[in-house]
C-alpha positions in Angstrom: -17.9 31.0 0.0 -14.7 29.9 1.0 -12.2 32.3 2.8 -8.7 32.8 4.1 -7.1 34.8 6.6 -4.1 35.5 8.6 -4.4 34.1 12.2 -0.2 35.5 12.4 2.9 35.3 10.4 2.7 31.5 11.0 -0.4 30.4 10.4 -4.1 30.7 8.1 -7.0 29.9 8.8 -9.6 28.5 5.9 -13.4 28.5 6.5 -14.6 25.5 3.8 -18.0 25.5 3.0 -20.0 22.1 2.7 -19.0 19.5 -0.2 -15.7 21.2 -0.6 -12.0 20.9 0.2 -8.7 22.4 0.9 -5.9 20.5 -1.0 -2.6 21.1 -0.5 1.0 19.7 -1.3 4.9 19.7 0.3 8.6 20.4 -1.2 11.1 17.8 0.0 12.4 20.5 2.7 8.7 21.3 4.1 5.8 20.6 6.6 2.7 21.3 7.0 0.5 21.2 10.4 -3.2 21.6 9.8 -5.8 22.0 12.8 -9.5 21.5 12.7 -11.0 24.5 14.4 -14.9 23.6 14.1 -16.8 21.5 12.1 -16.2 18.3 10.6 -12.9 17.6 8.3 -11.7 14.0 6.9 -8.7 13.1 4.8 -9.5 10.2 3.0 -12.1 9.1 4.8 -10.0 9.3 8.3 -11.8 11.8 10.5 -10.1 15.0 12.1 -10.7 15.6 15.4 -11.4 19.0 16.4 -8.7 21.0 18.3 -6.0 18.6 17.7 -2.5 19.5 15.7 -2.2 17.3 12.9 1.5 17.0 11.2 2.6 16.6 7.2 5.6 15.7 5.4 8.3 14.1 3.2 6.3 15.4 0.1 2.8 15.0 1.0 0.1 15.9 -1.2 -3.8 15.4 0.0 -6.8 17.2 0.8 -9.0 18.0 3.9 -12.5 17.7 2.8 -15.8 18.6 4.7 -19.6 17.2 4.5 -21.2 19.9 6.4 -18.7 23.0 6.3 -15.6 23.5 8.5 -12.5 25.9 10.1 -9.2 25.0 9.7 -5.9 26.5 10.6 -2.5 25.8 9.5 1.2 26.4 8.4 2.0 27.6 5.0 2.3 24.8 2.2 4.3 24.9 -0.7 1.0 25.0 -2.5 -2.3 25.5 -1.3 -6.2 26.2 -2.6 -9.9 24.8 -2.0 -12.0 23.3 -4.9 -15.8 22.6 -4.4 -15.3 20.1 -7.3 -14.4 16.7 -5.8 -15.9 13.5 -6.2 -16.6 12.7 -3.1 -20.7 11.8 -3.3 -19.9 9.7 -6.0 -17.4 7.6 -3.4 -19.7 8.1 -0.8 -22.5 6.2 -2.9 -20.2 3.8 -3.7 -19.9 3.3 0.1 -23.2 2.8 0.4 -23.7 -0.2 -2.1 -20.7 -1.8 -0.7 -22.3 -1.3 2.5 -25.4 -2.6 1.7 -23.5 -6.1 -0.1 -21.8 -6.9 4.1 -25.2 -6.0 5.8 -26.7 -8.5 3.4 -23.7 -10.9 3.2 -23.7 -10.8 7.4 -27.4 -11.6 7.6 -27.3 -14.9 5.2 -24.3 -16.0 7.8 -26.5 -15.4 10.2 -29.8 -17.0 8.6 -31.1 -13.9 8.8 -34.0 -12.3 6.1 -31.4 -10.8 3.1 -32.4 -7.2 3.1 -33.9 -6.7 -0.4 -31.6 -4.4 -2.6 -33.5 -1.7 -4.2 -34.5 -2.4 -7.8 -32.8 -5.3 -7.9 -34.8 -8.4 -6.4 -32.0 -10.6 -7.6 -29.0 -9.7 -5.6 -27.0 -12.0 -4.3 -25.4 -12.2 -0.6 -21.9 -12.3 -1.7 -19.5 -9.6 0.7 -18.5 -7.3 -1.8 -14.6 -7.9 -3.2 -13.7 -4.6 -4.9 -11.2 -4.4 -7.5 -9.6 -0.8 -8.5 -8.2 -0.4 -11.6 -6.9 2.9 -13.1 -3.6 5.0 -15.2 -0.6 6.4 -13.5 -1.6 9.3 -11.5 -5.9 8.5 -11.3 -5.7 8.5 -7.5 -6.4 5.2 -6.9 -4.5 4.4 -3.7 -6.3 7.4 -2.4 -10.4 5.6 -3.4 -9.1 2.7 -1.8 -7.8 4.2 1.5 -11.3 6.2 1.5 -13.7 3.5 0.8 -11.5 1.3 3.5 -11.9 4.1 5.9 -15.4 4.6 5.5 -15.8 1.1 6.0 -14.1 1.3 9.3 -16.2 4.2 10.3 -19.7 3.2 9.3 -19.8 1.7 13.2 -20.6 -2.2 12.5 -17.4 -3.3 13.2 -16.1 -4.0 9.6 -12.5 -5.7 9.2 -12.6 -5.0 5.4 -9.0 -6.5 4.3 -6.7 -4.1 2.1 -4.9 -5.3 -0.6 -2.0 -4.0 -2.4 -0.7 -5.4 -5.3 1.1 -2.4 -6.6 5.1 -3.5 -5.4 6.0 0.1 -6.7 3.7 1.7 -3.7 5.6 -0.3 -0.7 2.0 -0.6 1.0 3.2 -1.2 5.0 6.5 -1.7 4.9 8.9 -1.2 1.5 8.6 -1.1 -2.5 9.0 -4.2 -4.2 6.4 -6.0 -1.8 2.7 -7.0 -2.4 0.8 -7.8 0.8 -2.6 -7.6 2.2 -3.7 -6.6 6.2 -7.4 -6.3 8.0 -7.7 -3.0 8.3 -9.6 -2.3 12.1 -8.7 1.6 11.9 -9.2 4.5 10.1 -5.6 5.0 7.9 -3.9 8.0 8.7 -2.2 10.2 6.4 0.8 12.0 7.6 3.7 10.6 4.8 3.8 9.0 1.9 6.7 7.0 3.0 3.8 5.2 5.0 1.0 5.7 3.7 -1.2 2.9 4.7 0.0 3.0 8.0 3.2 0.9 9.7 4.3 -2.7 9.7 4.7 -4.3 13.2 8.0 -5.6 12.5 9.2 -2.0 12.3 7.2 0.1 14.5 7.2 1.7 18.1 5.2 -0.7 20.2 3.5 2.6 21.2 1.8 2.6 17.9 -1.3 0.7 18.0 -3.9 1.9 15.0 -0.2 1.7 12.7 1.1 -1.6 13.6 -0.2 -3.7 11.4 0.7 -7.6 10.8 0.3 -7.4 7.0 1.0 -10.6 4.9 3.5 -9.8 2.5 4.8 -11.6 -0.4 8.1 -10.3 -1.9 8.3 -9.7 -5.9 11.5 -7.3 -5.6 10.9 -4.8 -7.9 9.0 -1.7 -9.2 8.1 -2.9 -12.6 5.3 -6.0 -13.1 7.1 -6.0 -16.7 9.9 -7.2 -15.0 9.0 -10.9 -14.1 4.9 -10.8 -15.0 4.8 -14.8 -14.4 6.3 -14.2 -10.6 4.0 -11.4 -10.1 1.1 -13.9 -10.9 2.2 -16.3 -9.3 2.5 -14.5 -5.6 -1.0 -12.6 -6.6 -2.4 -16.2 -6.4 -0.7 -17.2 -2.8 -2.2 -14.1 -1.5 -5.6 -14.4 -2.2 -4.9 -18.6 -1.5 -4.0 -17.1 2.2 -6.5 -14.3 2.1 -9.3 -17.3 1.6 -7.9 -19.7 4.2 -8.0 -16.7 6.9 -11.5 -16.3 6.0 -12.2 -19.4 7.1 -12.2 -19.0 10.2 -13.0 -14.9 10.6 -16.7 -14.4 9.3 -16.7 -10.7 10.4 -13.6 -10.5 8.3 -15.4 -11.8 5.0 -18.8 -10.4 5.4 -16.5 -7.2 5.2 -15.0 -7.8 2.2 -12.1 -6.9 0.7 -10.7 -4.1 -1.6 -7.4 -4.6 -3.7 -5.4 -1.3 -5.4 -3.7 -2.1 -8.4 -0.4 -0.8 -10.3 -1.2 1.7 -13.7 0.3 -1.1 -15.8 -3.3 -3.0 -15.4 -4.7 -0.1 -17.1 -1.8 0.5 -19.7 -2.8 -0.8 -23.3 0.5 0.1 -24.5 3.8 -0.3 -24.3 6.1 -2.9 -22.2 4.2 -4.8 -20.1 0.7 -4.5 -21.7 0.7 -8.0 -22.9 0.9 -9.3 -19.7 -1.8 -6.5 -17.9 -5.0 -8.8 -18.7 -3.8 -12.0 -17.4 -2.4 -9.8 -14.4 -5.8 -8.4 -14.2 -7.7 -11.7 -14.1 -5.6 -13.0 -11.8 -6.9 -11.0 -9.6 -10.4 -11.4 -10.4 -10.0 -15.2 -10.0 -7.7 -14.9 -6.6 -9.8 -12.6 -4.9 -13.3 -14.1 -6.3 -13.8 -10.0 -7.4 -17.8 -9.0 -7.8 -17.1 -5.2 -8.1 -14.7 -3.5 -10.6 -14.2 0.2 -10.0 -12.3 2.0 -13.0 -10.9 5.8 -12.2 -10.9 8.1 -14.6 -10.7 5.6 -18.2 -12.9 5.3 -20.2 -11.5 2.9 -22.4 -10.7 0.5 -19.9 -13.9 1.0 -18.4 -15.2 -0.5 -21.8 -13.3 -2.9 -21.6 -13.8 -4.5 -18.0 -17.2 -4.0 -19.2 -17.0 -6.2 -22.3 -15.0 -8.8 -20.3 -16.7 -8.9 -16.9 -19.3 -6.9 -17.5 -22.4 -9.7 -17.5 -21.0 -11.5 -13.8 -20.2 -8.3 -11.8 -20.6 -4.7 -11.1 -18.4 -2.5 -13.7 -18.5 1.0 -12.7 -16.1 4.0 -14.0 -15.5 6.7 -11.7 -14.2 9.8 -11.8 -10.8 10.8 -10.6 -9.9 14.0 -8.5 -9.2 17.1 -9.9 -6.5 17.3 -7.2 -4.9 14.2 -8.3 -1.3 15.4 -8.8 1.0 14.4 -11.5 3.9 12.4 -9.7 6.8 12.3 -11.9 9.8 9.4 -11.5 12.2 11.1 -9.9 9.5 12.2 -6.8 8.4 7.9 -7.2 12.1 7.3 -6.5 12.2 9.5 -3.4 9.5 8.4 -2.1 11.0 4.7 -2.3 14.1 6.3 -0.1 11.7 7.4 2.4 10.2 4.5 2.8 13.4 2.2 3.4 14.6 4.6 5.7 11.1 5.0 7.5 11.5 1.2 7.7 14.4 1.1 9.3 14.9 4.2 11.3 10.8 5.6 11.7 10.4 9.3 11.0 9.6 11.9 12.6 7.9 14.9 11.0 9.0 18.2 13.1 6.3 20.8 13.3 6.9 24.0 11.0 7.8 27.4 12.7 5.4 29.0 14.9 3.3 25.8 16.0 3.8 26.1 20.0 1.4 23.0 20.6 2.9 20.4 22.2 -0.3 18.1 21.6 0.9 17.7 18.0 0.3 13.9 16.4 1.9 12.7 13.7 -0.1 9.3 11.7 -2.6 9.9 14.3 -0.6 9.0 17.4 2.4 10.9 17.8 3.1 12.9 21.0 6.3 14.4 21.7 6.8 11.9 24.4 6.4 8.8 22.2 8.0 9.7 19.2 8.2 7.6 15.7 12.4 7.7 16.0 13.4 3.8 15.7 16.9 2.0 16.6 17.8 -0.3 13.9 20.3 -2.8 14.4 24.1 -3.2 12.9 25.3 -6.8 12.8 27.9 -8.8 10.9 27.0 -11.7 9.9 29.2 -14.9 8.3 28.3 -15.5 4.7 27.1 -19.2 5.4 24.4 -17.7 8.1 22.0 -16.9 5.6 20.8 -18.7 2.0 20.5 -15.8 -0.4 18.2 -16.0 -3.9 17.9 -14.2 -6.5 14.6 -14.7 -8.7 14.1 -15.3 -12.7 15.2 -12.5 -15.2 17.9 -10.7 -13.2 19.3 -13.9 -13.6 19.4 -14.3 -17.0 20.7 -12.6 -20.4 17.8 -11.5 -22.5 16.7 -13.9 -25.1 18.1 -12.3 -27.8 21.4 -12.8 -26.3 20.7 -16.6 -26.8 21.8 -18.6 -29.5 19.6 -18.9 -32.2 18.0 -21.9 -31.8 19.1 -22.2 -28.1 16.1 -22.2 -25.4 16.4 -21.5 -22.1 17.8 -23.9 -19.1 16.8 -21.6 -16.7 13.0 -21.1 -15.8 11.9 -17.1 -15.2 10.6 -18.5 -11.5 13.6 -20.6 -10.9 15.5 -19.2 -7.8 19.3 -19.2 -8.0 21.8 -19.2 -5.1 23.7 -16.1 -5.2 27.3 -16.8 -4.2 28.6 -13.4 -1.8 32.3 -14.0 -2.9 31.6 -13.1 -6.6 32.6 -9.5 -8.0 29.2 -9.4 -9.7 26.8 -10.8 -6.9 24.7 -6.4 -6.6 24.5 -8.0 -2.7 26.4 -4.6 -2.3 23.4 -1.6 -0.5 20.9 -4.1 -1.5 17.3 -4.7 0.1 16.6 -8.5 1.5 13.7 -10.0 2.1 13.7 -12.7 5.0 11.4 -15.3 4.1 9.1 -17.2 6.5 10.3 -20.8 7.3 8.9 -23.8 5.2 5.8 -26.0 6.8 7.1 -28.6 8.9 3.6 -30.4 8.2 5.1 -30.8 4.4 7.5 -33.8 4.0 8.4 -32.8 -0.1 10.2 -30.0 -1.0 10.1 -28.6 -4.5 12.8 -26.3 -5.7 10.1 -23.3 -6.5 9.1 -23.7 -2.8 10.5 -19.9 -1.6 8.1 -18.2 -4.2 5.4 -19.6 -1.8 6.7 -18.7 1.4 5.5 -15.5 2.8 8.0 -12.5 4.2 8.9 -11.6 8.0 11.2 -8.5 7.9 13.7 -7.2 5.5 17.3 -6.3 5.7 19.5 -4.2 4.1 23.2 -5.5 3.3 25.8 -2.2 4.2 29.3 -3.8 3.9 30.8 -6.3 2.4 33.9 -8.6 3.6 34.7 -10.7 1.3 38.5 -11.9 2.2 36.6 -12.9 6.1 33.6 -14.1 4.4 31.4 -11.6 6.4 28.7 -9.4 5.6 27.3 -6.0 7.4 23.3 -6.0 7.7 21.0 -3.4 9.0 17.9 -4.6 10.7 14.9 -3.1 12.2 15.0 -5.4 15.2 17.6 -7.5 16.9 17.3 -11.7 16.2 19.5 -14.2 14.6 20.3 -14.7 10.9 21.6 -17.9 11.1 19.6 -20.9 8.8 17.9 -17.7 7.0 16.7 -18.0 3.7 16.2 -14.5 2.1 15.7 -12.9 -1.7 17.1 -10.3 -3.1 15.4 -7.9 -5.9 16.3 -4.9 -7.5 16.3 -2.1 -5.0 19.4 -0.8 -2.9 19.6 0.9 0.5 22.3 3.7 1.3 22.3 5.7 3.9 
């Protein structure tokens, strides 16, 4: 049975019996530290170590669960209880046929005897290439970060490579981006602002297991509805990128790879459904996909099945019952955090009463090498930096056409936007500074920025139009000038 009690005014301590977990979740205001007294504890899939101070925050909401029984101490939440009703063994079983797909896929590399799958003589030796699909609030960020952490764990030195293609989620660095990283740690969980872990470009270089070197591809806003055909389009140069990486990393494709997905895939109605089954296959045909895991929907389960069903593994499984139901305005706070965890780090303060000092905060913090950034304040001349601004936000709707008038303008088309104009929404906005072209190619094309991956972004503060000069905040010092950079949809104040 599981019990509670009072360890002082401060602090509780839970004693979880096996298979079961303590879930909690934070108001904006609050924090939470949790301590692992004995036993064994994970949060998705990233092991606890015993006697260390872990910290929560910005709005958290996850759960501690335990295999074989555990104590745990910690601050008051905003809302707190233990379920023995998780789904854990059925995402530990999916572990172990993933893992069972690189064991095999590593020994045909090798020309080694392919382990024979049990009651199935026929299996292939393909790494396994997981595809999640799922509604709004299914938890499937959180399936992915377990399976990707179990992975990491299992002690064969997997790089399984994690890929978000949810722009609403902001993956390692902000919303509006899709990218993909090797993932050679377990991911913390301390913030949802980063919750698969930090981008290089903006962390401490203290922080090793956070700062990653994701590949990101910029679509610029939260929607898919709101430019489908881009959002194809950079789906397809990631996996193009993901496959050319692999060419020359064979632990990193015998591990495979495991790709979260926004609701709208799942969403058979409404805005944006027309578009969720070419978005879908896109995917499928990007990542070569052999494994479709559908959370909690059964109707979308039936149809994966009908569709992909007879070349790859369908399976529905079921969501949390601690999945909570995130509503917009918490999905628009969360987006603040993150732009201001990209810029300026975060640190999560421990509540009142925690007199360890041996804290850590995403799994590394100490109070001597804190997450606390210094981003940079330049002004820049207009003419340093080439600024885009992609399809639709571009253009009236079509209704607004003449009848009989077609467009001039394709959705993908980038257009130059011009700082000096009153209507240019440069104003608090969010850039995205793009890699440079290939020097190798001699042609240019005029779609050629939707193919060019990102390196930072910026955020425009001030505007000076009468000196042609523009205020930028940036997460590290470096020139502008000869830039090229896009702008989406979503602003930046302090």
């Amino acid at each position: 049975m599981d019990t509670s009690e009072n360890v002082n005014v401060h602090t509780r301590k839970w004693v979880l019996q096996a298979e079961s977990e303590y879930r909690f979740e934070l108001d904006p205001s609050a924090t939470l530290a949790i301590k692992l007294v004995s036993g064994h504890a994970e949060i998705f899939g990233a092991e606890l170590a015993e006697g260390k101070v872990y910290l929560f925050g910005q709005e958290c909401k996850a759960a501690v669960f335990t295999w074989l029984g555990c104590a745990i101490e910690m601050s008051h939440p905003s809302v707190e209880y233990v379920s023995d009703e998780t789904p854990m063994a059925v995402y530990a079983n999916v572990h172990l046929a993933l893992e069972q797909m690189r064991v095999r896929a590593l020994a045909a590399v090798h020309g080694l005897p392919i382990p024979e799958d049990e009651g199935d003589d026929t299996a292939g030796a393909d790494p396994p290439r997981v595809l999640v699909l799922g509604p709004e609030n299914s938890g499937k960020t959180s399936v992915c970060k377990t399976l990707a952490n179990y992975a990491v764990r299992a002690g064969q030195d997997w790089v399984p490579t994690y890929v978000n293609v949810d722009p609403s989620e902001g993956a390692w660095s902000v919303p509006g981006a899709i990218s993909a990283a090797p993932i050679t740690a377990p991911i913390q969980t301390s913030s949802p602002a980063s919750a698969l872990g930090t981008t290089a470009t903006s962390a401490p270089n203290h922080v090793s297991s956070n700062a990653l070197l994701p590949l990101s591809y910029w679509y610029g806003h939260a929607e898919m509805r709101r430019n489908p055909l881009l959002m194809d389009r950079l789906i397809r140069n990631l996996g193009e990128n993901i496959r050319d990486r692999y060419e020359g990393d064979t632990a990193g494709r015998c591990s495979g790879l495991i790709v979260d997905t926004p609701a709208s895939f799942a969403a058979s109605s409404g805005t944006g459904g027309d578009h969720r089954l070419t978005m879908i296959k896109a995917c499928v045909d990007t990542f070569q996909i052999n494994v479709i895991l559908v959370v909690g929907h059964e109707k979308l389960n039936v149809e994966m099945q009908r569709t992909y069903g007879n070349r790859m593994a369908v399976l529905k499984i079921a969501k949390s019952g601690g999945v909570v139901e995130l509503d917009a305005a918490y999905r628009e706070r969360i987006h603040k955090y993150q732009l201001h965890t990209y810029f300026y780090g975060h640190v999560i303060e421990p509540p009142v009463g925690i007199t360890s000092r041996g804290y850590v905060q995403a799994g590394e913090q100490t109070p001597d090498q804190t997450m606390h950034l210094s981003p940079l304040s330049a002004s820049v001349n207009f003419g340093d930096i080439v600024i885009y601004r992609i399809g639709e936000e571009t253009m009236a709707p079509s209704s607004a056409l003449p009848i009989g008038a077609a467009r001039v303008v394709s959705e993908m088309q980038p257009l130059v936007v011009d700082p000096t104009l009153g209507g240019s929404g440069l104003y608090n906005a969010v850039l995205a500074i793009l890699a440079p072209p290939n020097p190798d190619e001699s042609e240019r094309y005029d779609e050629e920025i939707l193919d060019l991956p990102v390196v930072g972004y910026i955020a425009i503060t001030a505007l000076d139009v009468p000196n042609r000069r523009m205020t930028v905040l940036s997460p590290s010092p470096g020139s502008l000038t000869g830039k090229t950079a896009i702008v989406g949809s979503f602003e930046w104040q302090e």
